[in-house]
C-alpha positions as CSV (number, residue, x, y, z in Angstrom):
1,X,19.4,5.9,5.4
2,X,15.5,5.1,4.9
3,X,13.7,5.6,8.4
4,X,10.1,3.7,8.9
5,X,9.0,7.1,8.4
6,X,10.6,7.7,5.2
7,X,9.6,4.3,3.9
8,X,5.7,5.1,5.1
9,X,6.0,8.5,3.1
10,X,7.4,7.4,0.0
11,X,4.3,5.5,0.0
12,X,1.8,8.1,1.2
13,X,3.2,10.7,-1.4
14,X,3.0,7.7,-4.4
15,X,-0.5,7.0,-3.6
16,X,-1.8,9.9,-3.2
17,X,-0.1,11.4,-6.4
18,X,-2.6,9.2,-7.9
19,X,-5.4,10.4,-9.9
20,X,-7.4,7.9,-8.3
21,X,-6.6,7.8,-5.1
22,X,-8.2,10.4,-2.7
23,X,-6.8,9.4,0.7
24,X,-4.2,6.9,1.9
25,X,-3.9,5.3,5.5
26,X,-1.5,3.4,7.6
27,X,-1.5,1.3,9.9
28,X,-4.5,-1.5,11.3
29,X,-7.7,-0.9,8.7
30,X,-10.1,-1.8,11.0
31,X,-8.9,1.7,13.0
32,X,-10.1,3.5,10.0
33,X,-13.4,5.1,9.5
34,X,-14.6,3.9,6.6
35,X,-18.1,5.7,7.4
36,X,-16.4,8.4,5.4
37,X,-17.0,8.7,2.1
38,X,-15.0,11.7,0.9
39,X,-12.2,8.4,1.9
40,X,-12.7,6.9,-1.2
41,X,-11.3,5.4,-3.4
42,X,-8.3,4.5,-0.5
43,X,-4.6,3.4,-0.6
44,X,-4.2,2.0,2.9
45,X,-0.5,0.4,3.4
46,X,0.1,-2.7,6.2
47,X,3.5,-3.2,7.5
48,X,3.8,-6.7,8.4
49,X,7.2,-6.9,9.2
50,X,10.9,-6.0,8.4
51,X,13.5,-8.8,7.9
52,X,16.7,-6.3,9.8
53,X,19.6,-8.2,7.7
54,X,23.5,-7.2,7.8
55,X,23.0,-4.1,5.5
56,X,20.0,-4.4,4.7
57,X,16.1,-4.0,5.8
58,X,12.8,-6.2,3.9
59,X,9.6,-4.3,4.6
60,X,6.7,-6.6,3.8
61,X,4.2,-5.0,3.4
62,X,0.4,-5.3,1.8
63,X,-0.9,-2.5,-0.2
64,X,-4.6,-2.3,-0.6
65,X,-6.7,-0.1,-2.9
66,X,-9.9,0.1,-2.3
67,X,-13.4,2.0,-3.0
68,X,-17.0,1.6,-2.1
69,X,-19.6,-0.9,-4.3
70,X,-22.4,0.7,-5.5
71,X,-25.9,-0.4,-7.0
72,X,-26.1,0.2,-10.4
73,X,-28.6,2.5,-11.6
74,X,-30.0,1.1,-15.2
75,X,-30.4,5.1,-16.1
76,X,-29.9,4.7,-20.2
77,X,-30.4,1.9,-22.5
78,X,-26.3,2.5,-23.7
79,X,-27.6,2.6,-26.9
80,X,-24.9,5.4,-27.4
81,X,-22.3,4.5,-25.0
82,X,-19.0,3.9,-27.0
83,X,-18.4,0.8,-24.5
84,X,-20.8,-1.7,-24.3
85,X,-20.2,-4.1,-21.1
86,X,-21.2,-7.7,-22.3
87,X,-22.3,-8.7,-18.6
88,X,-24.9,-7.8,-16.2
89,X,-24.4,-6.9,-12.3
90,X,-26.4,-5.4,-10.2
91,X,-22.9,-3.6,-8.5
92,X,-20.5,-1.7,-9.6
93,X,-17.9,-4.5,-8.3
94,X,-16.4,-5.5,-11.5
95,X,-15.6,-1.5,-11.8
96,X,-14.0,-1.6,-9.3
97,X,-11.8,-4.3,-9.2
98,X,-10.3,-3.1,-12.8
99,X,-9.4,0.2,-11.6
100,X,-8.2,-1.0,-8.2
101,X,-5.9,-3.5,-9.8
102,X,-5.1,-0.9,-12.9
103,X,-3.9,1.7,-10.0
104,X,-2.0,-0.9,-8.0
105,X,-0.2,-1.6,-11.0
106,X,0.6,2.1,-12.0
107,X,2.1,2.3,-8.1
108,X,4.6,-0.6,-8.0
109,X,5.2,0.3,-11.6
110,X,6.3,3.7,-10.8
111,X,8.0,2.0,-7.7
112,X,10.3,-0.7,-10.2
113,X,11.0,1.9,-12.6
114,X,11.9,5.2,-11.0
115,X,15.5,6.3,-10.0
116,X,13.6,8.7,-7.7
117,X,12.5,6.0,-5.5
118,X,15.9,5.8,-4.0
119,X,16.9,2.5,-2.1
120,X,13.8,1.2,-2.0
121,X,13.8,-1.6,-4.0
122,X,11.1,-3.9,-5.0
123,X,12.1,-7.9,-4.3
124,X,10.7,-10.2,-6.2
125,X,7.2,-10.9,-7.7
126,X,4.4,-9.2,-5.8
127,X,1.0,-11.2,-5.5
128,X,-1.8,-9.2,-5.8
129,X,-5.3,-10.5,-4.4
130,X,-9.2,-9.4,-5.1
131,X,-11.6,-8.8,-1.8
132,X,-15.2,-8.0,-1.8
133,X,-17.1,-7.3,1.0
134,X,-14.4,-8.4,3.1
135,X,-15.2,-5.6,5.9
136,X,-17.8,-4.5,7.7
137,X,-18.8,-2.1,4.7
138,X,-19.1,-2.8,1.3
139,X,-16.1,-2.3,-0.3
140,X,-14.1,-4.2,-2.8
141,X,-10.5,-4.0,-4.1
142,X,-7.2,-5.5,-4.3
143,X,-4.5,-6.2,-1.7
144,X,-0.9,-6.9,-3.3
145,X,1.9,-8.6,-0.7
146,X,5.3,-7.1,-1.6
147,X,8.5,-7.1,0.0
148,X,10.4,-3.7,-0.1
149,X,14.4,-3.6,0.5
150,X,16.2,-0.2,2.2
151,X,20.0,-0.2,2.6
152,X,20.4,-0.5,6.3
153,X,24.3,1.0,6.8
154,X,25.7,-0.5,10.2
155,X,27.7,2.4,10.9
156,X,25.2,5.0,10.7
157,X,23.5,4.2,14.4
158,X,21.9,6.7,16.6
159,X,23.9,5.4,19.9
160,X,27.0,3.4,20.8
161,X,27.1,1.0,23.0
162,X,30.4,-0.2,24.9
163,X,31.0,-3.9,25.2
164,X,31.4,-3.2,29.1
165,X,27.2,-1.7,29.1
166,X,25.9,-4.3,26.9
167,X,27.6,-7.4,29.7
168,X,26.3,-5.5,32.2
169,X,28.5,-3.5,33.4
170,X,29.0,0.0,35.4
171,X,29.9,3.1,33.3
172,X,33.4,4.0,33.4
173,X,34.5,7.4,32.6
């Protein structure tokens, strides 16, 4: 049976096993200190809510992946650089969005495709959205919405409860 806890790892270890993810968070982002930059780039998962069905449990949650935008340094002319950008920013936003998107897409990727991912179970489409400077720092990203499905067996719960305690009733032994 997937737990909240086991749902929250799954993601955690995914992230992190990342190449380009150097931390991942949980919970409320605005608890994080994003004053750290050894953070970045971040996986940081929101759990909106979970649909409790007859066998069944929907996380939705948003996924965002994000790093810090930088000034760009004009430090060559890229008259040898083997890629040669045909646009001009003064930040390194575009950068960033690319590979934010690029490694959201590796995650639910991995997340469709492997039989190691037990019961959880991508539903549907997922909508993934670009923010910049969204927060308090400057950071850019993207945020996908996803709903995630776990098998939720009835007879597996922690307690029982009697008919008689859940009317009310005194204990009879």
């Amino acid at each position: 049976m997937q737990t909240y806890y086991s749902v929250t790892n799954f993601f955690n270890n995914v992230c992190t096993a990342h190449p380009n993810i150097k931390s991942f968070t949980l919970g409320d982002l605005y608890t994080v200190d994003m004053k750290k930059q050894q953070l970045f780039p971040l996986a940081h998962l929101i759990v909106n809510n979970v649909n409790i069905d007859t066998g069944l449990m929907t996380y939705n949650v948003t996924l965002m992946v994000m790093d810090r935008v930088a000034d760009i340094e004009d430090l060559s002319s890229g008259h040898y650089n083997d890629l040669l950008k045909n646009y001009k920013d003064v930040t390194n936003v575009i950068d960033v969005h690319n590979t934010s998107l690029m490694t959201l897409n590796d995650i639910v990727s991995y997340i469709y495709r492997d039989p190691q991912a037990g019961e959880l179970i991508v539903v549907g489409s997922s909508l993934a959205t670009p923010f910049e400077e969204r927060f308090d720092d400057e950071l850019a990203g993207w945020a996908i919405d996803m709903n995630i499905t776990v098998g939720n067996p009835q007879d597996m719960c922690a307690i029982v409860i009697s008919d008689v305690l859940a009317n009310g009733g005194d204990v009879v032994c």
